[in-house]
LUMLO-614278 format. One record per residue (C-alpha): x negated, y negated, z; residue in one letter. Coordinates in steps of 0.02 Angstrom, whole numbers, padded with zeros to 5 digits, always signed. Each point is the difference from the previous one (the first is absolute). Example, Ala and Ser with C-alpha at 12.3 -4.5 7.8 and 13.67 -1.06 7.14 Angstrom:
<atoms>
-00615+00225+00390a/-00069-00172-00033s/
</atoms>
This chain:
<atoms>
+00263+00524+01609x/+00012+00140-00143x/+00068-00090-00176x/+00194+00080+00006x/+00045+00099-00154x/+00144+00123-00048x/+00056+00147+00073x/-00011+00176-00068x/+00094+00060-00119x/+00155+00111+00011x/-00081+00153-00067x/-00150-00006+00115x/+00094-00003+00138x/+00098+00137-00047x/-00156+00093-00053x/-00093-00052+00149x/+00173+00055+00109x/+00034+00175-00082x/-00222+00056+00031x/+00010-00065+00182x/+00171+00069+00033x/-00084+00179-00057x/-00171+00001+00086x/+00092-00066+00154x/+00114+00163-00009x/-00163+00092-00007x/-00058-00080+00165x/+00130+00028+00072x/+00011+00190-00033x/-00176-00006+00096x/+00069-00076+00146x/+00142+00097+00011x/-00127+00166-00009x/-00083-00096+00127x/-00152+00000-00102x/-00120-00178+00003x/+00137-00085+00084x/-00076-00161+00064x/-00111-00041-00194x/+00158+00065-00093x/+00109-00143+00114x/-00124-00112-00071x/-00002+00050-00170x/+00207-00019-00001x/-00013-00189+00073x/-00138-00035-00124x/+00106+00077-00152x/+00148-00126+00085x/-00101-00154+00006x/-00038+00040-00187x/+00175+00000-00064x/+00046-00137+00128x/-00166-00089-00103x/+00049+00023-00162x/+00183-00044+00024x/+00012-00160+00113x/-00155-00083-00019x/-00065-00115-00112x/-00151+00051-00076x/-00181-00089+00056x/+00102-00076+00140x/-00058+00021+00164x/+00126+00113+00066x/-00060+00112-00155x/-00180-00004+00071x/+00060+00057+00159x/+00079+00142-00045x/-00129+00051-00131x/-00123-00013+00133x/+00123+00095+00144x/+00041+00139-00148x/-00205+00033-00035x/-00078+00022+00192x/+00187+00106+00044x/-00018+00096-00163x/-00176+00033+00006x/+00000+00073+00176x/+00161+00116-00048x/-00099+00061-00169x/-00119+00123+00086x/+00113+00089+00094x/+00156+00006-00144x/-00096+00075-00149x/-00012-00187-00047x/+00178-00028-00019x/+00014-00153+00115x/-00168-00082-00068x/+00113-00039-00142x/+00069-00161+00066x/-00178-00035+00027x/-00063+00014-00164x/+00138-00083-00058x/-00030-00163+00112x/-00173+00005-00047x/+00048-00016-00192x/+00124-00144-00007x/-00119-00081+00144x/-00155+00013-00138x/+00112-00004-00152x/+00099-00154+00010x/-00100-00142-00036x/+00120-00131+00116x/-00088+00084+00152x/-00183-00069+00048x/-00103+00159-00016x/-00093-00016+00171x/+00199+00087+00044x/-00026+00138-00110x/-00182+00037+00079x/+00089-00046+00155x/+00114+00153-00036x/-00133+00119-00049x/-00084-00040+00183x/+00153+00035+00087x/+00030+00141-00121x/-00172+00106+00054x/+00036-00033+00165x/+00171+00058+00026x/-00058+00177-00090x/-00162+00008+00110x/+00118+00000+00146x/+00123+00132-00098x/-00147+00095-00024x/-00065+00033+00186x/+00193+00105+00003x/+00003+00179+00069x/+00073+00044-00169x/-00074-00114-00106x/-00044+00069-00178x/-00146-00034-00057x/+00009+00034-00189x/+00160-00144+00043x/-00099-00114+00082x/-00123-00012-00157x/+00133-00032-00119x/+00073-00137+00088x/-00162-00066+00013x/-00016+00010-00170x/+00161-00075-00043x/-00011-00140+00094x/-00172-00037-00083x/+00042+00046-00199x/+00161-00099+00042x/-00096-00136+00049x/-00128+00001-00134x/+00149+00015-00138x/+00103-00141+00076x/-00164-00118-00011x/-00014+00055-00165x/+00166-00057-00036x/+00002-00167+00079x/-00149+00001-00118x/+00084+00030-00145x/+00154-00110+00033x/-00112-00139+00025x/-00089+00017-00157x/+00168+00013-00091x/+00029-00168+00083x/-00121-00092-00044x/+00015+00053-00180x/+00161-00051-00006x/-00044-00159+00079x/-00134-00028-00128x/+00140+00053-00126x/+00128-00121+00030x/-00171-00127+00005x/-00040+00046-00153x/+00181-00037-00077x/+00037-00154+00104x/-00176-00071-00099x/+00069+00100-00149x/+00145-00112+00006x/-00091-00161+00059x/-00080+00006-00159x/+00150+00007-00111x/+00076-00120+00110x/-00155-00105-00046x/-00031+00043-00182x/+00168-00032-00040x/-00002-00177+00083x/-00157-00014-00107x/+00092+00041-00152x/+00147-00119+00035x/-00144-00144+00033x/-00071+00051-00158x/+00158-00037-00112x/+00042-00151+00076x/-00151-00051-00032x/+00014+00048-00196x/+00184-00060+00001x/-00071-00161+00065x/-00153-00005-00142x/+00135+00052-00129x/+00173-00093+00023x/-00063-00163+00099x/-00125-00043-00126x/+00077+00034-00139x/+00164-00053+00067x/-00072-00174+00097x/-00089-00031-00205x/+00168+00011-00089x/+00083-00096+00153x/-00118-00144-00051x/+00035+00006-00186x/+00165+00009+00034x/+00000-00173+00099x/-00112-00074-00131x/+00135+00051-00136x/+00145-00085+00089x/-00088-00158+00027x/-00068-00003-00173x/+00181+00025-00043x/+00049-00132+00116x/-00104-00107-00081x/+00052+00043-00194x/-00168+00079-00055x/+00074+00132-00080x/-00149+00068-00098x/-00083-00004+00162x/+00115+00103+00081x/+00010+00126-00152x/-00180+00012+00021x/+00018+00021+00196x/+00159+00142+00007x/-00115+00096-00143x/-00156-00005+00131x/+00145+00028+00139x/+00067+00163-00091x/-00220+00058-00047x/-00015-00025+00189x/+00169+00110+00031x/-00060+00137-00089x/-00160+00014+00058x/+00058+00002+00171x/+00111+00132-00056x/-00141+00090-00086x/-00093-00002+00161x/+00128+00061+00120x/+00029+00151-00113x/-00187+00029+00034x/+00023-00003+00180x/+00137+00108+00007x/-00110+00142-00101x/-00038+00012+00180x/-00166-00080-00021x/-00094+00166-00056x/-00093-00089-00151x/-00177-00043+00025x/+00000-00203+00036x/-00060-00080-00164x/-00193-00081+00008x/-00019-00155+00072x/-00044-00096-00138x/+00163+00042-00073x/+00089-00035+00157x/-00098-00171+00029x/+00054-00047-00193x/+00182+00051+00031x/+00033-00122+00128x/-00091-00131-00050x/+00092+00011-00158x/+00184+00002+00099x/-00062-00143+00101x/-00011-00116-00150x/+00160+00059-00081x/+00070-00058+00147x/-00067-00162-00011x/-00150+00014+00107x/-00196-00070-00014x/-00127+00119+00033x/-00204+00002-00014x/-00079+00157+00032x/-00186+00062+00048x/-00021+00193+00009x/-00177+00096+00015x/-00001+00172-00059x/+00082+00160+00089x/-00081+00175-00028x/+00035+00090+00148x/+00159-00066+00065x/+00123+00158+00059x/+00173+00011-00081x/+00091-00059+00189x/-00137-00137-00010x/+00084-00032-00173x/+00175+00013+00077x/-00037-00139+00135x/-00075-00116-00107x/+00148+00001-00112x/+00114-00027+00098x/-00084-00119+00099x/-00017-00106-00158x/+00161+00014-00040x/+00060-00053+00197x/-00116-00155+00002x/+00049-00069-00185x/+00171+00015+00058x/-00026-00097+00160x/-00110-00123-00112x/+00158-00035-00124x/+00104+00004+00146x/-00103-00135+00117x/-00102-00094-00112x/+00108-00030-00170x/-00103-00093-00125x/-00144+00024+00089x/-00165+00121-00061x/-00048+00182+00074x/-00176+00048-00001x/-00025+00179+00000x/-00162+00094+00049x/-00052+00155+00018x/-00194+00029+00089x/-00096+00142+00063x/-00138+00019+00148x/-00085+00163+00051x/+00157+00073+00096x/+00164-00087-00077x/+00083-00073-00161x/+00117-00158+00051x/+00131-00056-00103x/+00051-00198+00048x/+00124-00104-00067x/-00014-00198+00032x/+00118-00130-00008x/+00034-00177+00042x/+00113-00044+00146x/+00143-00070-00051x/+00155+00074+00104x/-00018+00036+00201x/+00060+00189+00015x/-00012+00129+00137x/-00184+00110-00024x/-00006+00098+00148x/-00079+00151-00044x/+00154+00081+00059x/+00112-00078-00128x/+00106+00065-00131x/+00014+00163-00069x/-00127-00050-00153x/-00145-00034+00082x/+00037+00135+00131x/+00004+00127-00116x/-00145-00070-00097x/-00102+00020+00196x/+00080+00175+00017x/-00068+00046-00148x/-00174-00050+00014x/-00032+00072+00178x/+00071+00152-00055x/-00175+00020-00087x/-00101-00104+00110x/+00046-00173-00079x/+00061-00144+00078x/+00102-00158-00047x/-00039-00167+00060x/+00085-00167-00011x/-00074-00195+00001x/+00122-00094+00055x/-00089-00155-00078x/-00031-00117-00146x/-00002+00102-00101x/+00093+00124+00046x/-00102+00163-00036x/+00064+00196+00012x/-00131+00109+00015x/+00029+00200-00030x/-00177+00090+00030x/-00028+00196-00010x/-00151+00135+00012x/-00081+00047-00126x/-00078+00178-00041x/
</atoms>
C-alpha cells in the first residue's frame, strides 16, 4: 500500500483543468476535420484521466499510479501523430511518478518502460511524425532524468533537516544538562556555605543556653561572642559564594588553616599531618577544601570531645586528603548519604577523584584526586 497524503491543491486543479480543457478542444478540432482520429481519441482520454488524476486522487496512492501509468502508454502513442499534443499527459505522469518521493522509484522507471513503448507503437502510424516522435522521446527521458534529480534533491533537503532538528534536540539536551549541572553546583555551595556555617552557630547556640542554664555567665559571654565571630564568618562566606564563585579558590594551605582554625573555635580537637603540595590544580584545591570542611563537620557532629587526625599524602598518581576519628556515635555512611559528602564525591570525580568512606574504628573519610 502507497503512504496516503493530501490532495492537490485548488489552484492546480484549476490550472491543470483550464490546459487540458484547451488541448482537448484542439483534439477535438482534429477529429472533427477527420484528421488522426483514432491517436487524437487517445490523446483526449489521456488529457481526461489527467484532470480526473489531479482532482480526485490522492497523491502516491495507488489509484494515482494507475492513472499515471494509463495517462503515459495512452499519451505516448497519441504524441506522434498530434504534433505531440497528447504526449502531454504523458510527460506529465512521468514527472509526478519520478518526482514525488512517496512513490518507490522502480514505478517511475516502470512508467518510462511503458512510456517508450506506447510511442513505439504511435510511431509505426501512417501519419506518424517523425520530428514528433523524437520529442516525445525526448520528453519522456529529460522528464525522467529531472524528476530523479528532484527526488534527489528533496531527499537531501531531508536529511539536512533531519540532521538539523538533531543537531538542536542535542543543542537543547545540553542546556537541559548544563543547567541541571549548574543547579547541582549551587546546592552544593549553598550546602558548603549555610549548613556549615549555620550547623557551627547551631552548636554555639546550644552551648550558650545550657551554659546559661547552668549560671556561667562569663562562659556564655565568652560563647555568644564566638557564636556572633562564627555568624559573621558564615556571612562573610556566603557573600563569597554568591560573587557567583568567579574568584580563583584560595591555596590550600590557606584553606587547610581556615578550617582547622573554625573547627577549634567551635570547640573541636584536631592533630594534623600534611606533606607538601606543588602541583596540586586549583579544582584539586576546591575539593580538598571542602572536603575538609564536610568531614570536620561530621567529626564535631559524631564524635564530640573526641580528636580528628588530618592527613594529607601523595603517591606517583594522587594526593589523598583523610580525616580520622574515633567512633563514638552509630550514623548512616552509605556512600550515598547526605548532601555533604555527596557533593564532596561529585566534586572529586568531576576531575577524576574519588571519595571513600571506612565505616570503622576509626571512622576515616578519605577524598583522593590526580595529580598533574
Amino acid at each position: 500500500m502507497y503512504p496516503e497524503s493530501h490532495r492537490s491543491p485548488p489552484a492546480r486543479i484549476v490550472a491543470v483543468g483550464l490546459m487540458g480543457s484547451a488541448w482537448v478542444f484542439i483534439l477535438v478540432l482534429q477529429i472533427a476535420r477527420g484528421d488522426q482520429v483514432f491517436p487524437a481519441s487517445l490523446g483526449i482520454v489521456a488529457l481526461a484521466l489527467w484532470i480526473l488524476q489531479v482532482a480526485l486522487t490522492r497523491r502516491a496512492s495507488r489509484t494515482f499510479v494507475w492513472l499515471a501509468w494509463v495517462m503515459i502508454v495512452l499519451g505516448a502513442f497519441a504524441g506522434p501523430a498530434t504534433s505531440v499534443i497528447g504526449a502531454i499527459p504523458a510527460i506529465s505522469g512521468m514527472l509526478v511518478l519520478t518526482r514525488d518521493s512517496q512513490i518507490p522509484i522502480k514505478r517511475g522507471t516502470a512508467g518510462l518502460c511503458l512510456g517508450i513503448l506506447g510511442l513505439a507503437l504511435g510511431a509505426l502510424g501512417d501519419k506518424a511524425d517523425v520530428v514528433s516522435s523524437i520529442g516525445c522521446l525526448a520528453g519522456l527521458l529529460l522528464v525522467f532524468l529531472f524528476g530523479l534529480l528532484r527526488r534527489q534533491s528533496d531527499a537531501v533537503e531531508a536529511a539536512e533537516r533531519a540532521s538539523l532538528e538533531d543537531r538542536l534536540a542535542a543543542a537543547q539536551e545540553r542546556a537541559r544538562s548544563a543547567a541541571v549541572e549548574e543547579r547541582t553546583a549551587i546546592a552544593r555551595d549553598l550546602h558548603d556555605v549555610l549548613a556549615h556555617s549555620l550547623g557551627g552557630l547551631t552548636i554555639q547556640l546550644d552551648a550558650l543556653s545550657a551554659e546559661l542554664e547552668s549560671g556561667k555567665y562569663e562562659a556564655a559571654i565568652a560563647r555568644s561572642v564566638q557564636a556572633r565571630t562564627l555568624a559573621s564568618s558564615g556571612l562573610e562566606e556566603a557573600r563569597r559564594a554568591v560573587a557567583a564563585l568567579r574568584e580563583p579558590m584560595a591555596d590550600l594551605d590557606h584553606g587547610i588553616e581556615s578550617n582547622i582554625k573554625a573547627h577549634r573555635d567551635m570547640g573541636g580537637s584536631v592533630t594534623v599531618d600534611l606533606e607538601p603540595t606543588q602541583d596540586l590544580s586549583s579544582q584539586a584545591n576546591g575539593v580538598f577544601s571542602r572536603g575538609l570542611q564536610e568531614f570536620l563537620t561530621n567529626a564535631r557532629r559524631y564524635a564530640p570531645g573526641e580528636t580528628a587526625h588530618v592527613r594529607l599524602a601523595r603517591d606517583d598518581a594522587h594526593y589523598r586528603l583523610s580525616v580520622s576519628t574515633p567512633r563514638t556515635l552509630r550514623v548512616q555512611t552509605s556512600t550515598g548519604g547526605g548532601f555533604g559528602l555527596q557533593g564532596v564525591r561529585e566534586r572529586a570525580e568531576a576531575i577524576g577523584g574519588r571519595l571513600t568512606i571506612d565505616d570503622g574504628n576509626p571512622f576515616v573519610a578519605t577524598v583522593e584526586v590526580p595529580h598533574d
